[in-house]
N, C-alpha and C positions, 0 to 999 in steps of 0.2 A: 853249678846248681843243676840238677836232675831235676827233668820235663816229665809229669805225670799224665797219659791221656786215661781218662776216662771213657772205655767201652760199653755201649750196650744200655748206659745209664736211662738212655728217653724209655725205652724196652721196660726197664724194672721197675721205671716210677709207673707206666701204664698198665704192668700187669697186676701192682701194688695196686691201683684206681680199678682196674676190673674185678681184684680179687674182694675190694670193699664192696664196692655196688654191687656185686654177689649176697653179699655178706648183708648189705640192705633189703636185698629183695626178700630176703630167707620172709617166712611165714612169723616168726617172733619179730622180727623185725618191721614187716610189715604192720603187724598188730599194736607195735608201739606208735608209727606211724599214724594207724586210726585213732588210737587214743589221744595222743595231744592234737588232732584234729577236732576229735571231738571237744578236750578240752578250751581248745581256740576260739570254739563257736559259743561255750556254755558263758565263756569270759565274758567274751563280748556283748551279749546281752547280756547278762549280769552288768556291765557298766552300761547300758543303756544303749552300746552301737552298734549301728549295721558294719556287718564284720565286713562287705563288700565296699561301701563307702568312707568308713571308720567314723561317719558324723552318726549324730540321734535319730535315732525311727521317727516316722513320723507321729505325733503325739496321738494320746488314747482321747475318745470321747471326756464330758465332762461326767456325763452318767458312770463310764465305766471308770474311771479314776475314783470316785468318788465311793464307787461300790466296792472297790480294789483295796479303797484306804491310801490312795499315793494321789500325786504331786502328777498332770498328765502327760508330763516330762519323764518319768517313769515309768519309759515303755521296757521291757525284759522280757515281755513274751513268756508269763507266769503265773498263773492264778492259783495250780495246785504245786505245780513243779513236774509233772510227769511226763509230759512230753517230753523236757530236756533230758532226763534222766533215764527216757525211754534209747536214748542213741547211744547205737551198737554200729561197730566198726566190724565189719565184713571181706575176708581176707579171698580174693581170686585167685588160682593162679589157669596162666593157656602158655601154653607153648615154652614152660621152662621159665617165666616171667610173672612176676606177680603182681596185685595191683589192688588197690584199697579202699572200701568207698564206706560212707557213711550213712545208713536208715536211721528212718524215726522208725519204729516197733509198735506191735497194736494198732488196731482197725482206729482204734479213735482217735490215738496220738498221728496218725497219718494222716482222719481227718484235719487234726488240726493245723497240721501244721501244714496241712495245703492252704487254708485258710491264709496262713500268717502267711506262705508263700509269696502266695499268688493274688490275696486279697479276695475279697467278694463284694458287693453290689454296697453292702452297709460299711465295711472298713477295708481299710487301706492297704495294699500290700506293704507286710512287714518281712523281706527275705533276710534268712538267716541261716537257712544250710549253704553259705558261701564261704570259701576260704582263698586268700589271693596265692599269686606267684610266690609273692616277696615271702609271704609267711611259711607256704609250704617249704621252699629252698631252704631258710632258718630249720623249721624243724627235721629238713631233709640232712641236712649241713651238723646240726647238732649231734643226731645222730651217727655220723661218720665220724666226728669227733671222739664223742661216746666210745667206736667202735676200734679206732685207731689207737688209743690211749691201749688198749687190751696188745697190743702189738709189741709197746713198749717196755 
């Protein structure tokens, strides 16, 4: 029986992993990145969680529930819908390297959403521009996926 070695093999699977992570960084890529970010965040309040914690915001007054039309369990951080729909995903690159972050848009959707942020004097801080490890890896992971399948 003929002994087969294997040369070089650690070499091709890491240049195979550099030429992807390449291949993530690129500028489309990146932009899909901001997008299900953004998506992740629009989710999660939509079902009512702090995307940092994964439990419920802290509840809305009884006044503003009641003016809202909802249950004060039904916090989503929504009254028009513009703020959420105001977030644009903003593509960097420095040094050959790219990188991706996420604004709210508009003077007033900034207002507000420092508001929700970071809270003021009358309500609570609702933060919701957060997204974890766990989730970015998932969409970072998916995407190589995505990207690998095109290989085959």
């Amino acid at each position: 029986m003929a002994k087969f070695r294997v040369v070089g093999l650690k070499r091709a699977v890491s240049n195979i992993q550099n030429k992807v992570n390449r291949i993530v960084q690129s500028e489309t890529n990146l932009r899909k990145i901001g997008d299900e970010i953004i998506e992740e965040i629009q989710e999660s309040t939509e079902a009512y969680r702090n995307p940092k914690t994964g439990r419920g915001y802290k509840k809305y007054s009884k006044e503003y529930a009641k003016q809202k039309g909802v249950s004060r369990r039904q916090v989503d951080l929504r009254l028009t819908g513009r703020m959420m729909e105001s977030l644009k995903a903003k593509v960097k690159r420095k040094e050959g390297k790219g990188a991706v972050s996420v604004d709210v848009t508009g003077a007033r959707n900034k207002k507000l959403a420092g508001y929700h942020q970071n809270g003021t004097d009358k309500m609570p801080a609702r933060p919701f521009m957060f997204i974890s490890k766990k989730t970015l890896s998932r969409i970072i992971n998916k995407l190589k996926k995505d990207i690998l399948k095109r290989f085959n």
